[in-house]
PyMOL CGO cylinders between C-alpha atoms (Angstrom):
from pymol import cmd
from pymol.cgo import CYLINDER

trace = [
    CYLINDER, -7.87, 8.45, -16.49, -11.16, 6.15, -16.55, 0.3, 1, 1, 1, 1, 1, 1,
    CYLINDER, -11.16, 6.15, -16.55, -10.02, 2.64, -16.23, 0.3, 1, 1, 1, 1, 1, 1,
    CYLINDER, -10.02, 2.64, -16.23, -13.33, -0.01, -16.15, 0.3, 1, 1, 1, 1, 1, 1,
    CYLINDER, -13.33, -0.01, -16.15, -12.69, -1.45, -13.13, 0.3, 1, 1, 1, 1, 1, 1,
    CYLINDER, -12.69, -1.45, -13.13, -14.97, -2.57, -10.50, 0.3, 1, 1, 1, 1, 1, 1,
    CYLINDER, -14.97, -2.57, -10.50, -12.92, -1.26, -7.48, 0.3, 1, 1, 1, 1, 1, 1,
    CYLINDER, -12.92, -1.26, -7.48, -9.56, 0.80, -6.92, 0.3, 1, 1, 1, 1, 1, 1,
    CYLINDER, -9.56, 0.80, -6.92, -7.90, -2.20, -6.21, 0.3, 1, 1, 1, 1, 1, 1,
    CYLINDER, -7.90, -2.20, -6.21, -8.57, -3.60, -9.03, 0.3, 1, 1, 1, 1, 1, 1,
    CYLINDER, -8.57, -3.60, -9.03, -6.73, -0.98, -11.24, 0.3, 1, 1, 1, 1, 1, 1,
    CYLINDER, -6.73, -0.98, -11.24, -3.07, -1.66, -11.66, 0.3, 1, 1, 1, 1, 1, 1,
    CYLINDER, -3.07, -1.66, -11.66, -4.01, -5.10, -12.49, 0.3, 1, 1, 1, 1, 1, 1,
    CYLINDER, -4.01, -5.10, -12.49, -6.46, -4.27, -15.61, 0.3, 1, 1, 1, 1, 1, 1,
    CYLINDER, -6.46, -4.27, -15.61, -3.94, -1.40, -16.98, 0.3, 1, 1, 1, 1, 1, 1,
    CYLINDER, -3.94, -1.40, -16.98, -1.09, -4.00, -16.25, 0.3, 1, 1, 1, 1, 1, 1,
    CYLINDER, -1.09, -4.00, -16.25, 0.98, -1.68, -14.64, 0.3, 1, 1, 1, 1, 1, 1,
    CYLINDER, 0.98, -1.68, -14.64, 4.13, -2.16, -13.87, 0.3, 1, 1, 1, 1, 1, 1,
    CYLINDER, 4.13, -2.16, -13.87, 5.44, 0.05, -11.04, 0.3, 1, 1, 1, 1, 1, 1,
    CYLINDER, 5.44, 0.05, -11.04, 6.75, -2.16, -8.54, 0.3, 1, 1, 1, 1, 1, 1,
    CYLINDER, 6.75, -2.16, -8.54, 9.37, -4.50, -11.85, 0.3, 1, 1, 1, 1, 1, 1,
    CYLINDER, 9.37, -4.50, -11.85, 12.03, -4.11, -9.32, 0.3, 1, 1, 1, 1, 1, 1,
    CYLINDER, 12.03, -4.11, -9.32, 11.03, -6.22, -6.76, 0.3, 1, 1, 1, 1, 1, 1,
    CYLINDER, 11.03, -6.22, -6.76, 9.00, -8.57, -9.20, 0.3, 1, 1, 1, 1, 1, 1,
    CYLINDER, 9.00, -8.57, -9.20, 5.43, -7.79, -8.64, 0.3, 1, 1, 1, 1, 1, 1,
    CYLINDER, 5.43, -7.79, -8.64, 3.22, -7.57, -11.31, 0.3, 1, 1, 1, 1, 1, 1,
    CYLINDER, 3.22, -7.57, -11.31, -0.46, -5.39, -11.45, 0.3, 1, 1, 1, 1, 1, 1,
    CYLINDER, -0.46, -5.39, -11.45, -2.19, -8.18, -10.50, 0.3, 1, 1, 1, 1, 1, 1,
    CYLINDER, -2.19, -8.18, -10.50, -0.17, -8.61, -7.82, 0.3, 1, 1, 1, 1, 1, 1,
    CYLINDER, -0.17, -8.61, -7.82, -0.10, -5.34, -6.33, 0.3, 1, 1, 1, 1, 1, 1,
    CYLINDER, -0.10, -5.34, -6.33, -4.27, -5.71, -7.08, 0.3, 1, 1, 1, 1, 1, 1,
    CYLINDER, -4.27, -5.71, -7.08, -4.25, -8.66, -5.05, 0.3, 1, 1, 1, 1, 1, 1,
    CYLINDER, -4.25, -8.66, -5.05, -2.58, -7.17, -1.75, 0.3, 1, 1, 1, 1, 1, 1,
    CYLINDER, -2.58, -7.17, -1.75, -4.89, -3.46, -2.49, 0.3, 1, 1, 1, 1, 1, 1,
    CYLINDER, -4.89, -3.46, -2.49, -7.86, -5.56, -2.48, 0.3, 1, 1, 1, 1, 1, 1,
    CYLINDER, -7.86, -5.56, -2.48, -7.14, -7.27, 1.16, 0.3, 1, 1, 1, 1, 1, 1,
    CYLINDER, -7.14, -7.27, 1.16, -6.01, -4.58, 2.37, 0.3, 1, 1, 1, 1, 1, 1,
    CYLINDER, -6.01, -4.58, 2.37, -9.90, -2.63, 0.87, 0.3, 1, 1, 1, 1, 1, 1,
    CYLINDER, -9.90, -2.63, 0.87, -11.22, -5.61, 2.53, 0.3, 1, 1, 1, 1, 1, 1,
    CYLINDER, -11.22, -5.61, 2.53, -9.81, -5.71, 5.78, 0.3, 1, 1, 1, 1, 1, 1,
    CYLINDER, -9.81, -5.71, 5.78, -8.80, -1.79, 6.52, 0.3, 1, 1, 1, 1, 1, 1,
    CYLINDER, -8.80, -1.79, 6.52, -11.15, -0.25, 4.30, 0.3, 1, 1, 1, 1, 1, 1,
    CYLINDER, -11.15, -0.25, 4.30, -7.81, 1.30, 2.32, 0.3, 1, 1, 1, 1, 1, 1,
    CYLINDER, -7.81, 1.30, 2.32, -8.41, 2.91, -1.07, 0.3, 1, 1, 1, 1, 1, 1,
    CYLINDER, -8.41, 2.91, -1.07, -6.37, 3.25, -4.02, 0.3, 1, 1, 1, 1, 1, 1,
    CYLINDER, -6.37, 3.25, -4.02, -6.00, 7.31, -4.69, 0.3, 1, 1, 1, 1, 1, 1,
    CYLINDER, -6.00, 7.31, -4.69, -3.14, 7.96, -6.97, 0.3, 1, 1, 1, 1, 1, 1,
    CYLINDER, -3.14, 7.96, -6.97, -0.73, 6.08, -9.25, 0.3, 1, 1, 1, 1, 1, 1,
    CYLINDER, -0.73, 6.08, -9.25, 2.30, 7.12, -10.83, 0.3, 1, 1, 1, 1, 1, 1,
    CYLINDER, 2.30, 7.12, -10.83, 5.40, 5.53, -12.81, 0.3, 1, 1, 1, 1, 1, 1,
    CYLINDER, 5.40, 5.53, -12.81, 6.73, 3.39, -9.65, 0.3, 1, 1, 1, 1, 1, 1,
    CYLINDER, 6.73, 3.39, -9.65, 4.32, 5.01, -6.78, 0.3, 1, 1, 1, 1, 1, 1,
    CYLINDER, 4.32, 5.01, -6.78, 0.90, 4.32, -5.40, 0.3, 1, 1, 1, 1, 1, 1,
    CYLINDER, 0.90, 4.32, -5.40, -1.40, 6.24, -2.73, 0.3, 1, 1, 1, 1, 1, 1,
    CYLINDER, -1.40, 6.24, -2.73, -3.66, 4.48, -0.37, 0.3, 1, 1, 1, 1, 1, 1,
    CYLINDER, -3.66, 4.48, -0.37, -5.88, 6.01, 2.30, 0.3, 1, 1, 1, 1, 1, 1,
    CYLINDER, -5.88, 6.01, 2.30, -8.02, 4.51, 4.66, 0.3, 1, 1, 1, 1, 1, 1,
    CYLINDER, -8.02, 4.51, 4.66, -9.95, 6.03, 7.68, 0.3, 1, 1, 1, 1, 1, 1,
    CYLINDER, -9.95, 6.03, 7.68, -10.97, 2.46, 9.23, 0.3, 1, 1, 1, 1, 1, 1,
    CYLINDER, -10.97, 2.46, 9.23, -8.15, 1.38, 11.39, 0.3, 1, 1, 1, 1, 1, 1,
    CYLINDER, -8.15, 1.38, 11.39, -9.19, 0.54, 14.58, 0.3, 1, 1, 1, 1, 1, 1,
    CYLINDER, -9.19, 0.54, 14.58, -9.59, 3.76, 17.13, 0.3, 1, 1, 1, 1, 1, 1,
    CYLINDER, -9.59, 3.76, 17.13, -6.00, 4.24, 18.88, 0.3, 1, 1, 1, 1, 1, 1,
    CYLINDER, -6.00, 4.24, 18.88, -4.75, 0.85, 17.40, 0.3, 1, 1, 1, 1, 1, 1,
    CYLINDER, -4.75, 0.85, 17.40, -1.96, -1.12, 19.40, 0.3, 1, 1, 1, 1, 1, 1,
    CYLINDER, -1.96, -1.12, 19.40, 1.65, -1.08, 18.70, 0.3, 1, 1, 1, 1, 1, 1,
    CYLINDER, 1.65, -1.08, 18.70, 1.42, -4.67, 17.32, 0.3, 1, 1, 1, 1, 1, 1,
    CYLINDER, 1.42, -4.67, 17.32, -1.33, -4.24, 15.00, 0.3, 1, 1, 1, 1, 1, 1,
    CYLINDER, -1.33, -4.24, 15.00, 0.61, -1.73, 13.86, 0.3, 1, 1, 1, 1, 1, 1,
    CYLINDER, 0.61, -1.73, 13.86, 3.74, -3.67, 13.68, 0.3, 1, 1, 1, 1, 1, 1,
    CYLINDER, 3.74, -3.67, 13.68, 1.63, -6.49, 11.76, 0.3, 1, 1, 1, 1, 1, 1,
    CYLINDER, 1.63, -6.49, 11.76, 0.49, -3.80, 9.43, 0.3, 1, 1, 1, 1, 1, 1,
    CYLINDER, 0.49, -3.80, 9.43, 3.81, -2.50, 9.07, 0.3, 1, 1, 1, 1, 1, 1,
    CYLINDER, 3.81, -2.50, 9.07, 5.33, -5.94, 8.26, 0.3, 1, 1, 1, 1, 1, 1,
    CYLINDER, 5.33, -5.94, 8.26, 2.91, -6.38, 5.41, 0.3, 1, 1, 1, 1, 1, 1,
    CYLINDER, 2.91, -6.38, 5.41, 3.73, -2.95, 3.78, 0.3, 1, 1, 1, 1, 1, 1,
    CYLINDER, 3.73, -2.95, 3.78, 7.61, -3.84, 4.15, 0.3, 1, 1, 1, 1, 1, 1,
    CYLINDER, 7.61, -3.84, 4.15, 6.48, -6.89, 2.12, 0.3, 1, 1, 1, 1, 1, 1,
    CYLINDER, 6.48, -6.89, 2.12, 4.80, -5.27, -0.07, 0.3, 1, 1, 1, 1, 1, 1,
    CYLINDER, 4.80, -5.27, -0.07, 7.52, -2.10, -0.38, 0.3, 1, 1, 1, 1, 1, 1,
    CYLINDER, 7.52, -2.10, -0.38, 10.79, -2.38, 1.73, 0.3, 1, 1, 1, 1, 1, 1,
    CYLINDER, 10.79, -2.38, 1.73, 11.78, 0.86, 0.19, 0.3, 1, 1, 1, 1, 1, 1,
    CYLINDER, 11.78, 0.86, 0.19, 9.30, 2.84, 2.51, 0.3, 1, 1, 1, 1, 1, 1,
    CYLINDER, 9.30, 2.84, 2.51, 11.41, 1.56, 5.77, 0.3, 1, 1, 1, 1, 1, 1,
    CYLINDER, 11.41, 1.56, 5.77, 14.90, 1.14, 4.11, 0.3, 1, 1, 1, 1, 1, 1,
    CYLINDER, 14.90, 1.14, 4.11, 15.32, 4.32, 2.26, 0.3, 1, 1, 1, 1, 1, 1,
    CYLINDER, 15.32, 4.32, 2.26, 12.89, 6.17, 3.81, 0.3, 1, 1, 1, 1, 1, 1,
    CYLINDER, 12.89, 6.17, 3.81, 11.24, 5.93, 7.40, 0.3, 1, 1, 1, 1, 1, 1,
    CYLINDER, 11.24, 5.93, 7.40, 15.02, 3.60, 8.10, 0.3, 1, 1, 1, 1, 1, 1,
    CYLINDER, 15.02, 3.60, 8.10, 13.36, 1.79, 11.37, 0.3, 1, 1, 1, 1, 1, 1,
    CYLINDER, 13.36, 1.79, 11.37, 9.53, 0.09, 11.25, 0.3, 1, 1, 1, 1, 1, 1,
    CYLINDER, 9.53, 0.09, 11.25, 9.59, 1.96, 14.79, 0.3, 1, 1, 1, 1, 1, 1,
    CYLINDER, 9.59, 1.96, 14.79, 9.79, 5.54, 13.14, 0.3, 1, 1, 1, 1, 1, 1,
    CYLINDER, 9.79, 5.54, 13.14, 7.13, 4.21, 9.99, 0.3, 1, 1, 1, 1, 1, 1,
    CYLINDER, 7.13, 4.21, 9.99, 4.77, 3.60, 12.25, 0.3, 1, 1, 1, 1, 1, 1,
    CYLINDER, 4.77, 3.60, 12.25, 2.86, 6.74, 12.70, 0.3, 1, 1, 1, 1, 1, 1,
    CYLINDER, 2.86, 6.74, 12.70, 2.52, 6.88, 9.06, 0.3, 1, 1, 1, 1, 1, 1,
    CYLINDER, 2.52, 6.88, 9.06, 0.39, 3.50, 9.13, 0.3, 1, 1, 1, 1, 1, 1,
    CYLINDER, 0.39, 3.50, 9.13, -1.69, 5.04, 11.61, 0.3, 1, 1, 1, 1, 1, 1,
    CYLINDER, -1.69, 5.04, 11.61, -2.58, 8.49, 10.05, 0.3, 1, 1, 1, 1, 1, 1,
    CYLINDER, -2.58, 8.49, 10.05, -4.02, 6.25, 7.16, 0.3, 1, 1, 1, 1, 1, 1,
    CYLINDER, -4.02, 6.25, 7.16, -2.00, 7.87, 4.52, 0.3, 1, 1, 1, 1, 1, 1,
    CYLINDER, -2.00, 7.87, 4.52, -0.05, 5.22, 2.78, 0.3, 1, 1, 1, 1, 1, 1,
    CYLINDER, -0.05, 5.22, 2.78, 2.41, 6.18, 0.21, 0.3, 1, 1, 1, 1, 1, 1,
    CYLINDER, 2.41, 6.18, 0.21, 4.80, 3.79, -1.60, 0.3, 1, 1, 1, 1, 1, 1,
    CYLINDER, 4.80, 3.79, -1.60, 7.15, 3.82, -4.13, 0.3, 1, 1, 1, 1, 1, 1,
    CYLINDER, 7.15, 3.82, -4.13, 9.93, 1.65, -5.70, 0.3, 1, 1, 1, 1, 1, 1,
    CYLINDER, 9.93, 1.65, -5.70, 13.06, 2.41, -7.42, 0.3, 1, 1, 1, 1, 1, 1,
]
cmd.load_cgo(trace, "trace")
């Protein structure tokens, strides 16, 4: 799908999607954490589906620490607890997903 849009981020805020209704965010609020996280980690916006997104991003720092990963990790919890409570089950064992820079999430 084309969507005019000026970056990835912007996306599930202009085609008001709705994904994430079960823990009250809206588009423009998912938009509005994509976009900082664009900013800051360089992260793009690859795939959508009914209640899951794809981000990538090759511009975390070279071997990052275990807290900036832990500070990264607390924002996607945040964002989508489901990633850590139904799926990785620790922030320890989620982790090494944050660092390969291939961030899936989905709610239910």
């Amino acid at each position: 799908m084309l969507v005019p849009a000026m970056r990835p981020a912007d996306v599930p805020w202009v085609i008001g999607w709705s994904g994430a209704c079960n823990l009250s965010l809206s588009g423009a609020d998912i938009s509005s954490v994509l976009r900082s996280w664009e900013d800051r980690f360089g992260a793009v916006l690859t795939s959508m589906g009914f209640d899951e997104l794809l981000v990538v991003t090759d511009s975390l720092p070279t071997r990052p620490d275990v807290r900036q990963l832990e500070a990264i990790g607390a924002e996607h919890y945040a964002f989508c607890p489901d990633n850590i409570d139904q799926g990785a089950e620790s922030m320890k064992a989620y982790l090494p997903q944050i660092e390969r820079g291939r961030w899936p999430f989905w709610w239910d």
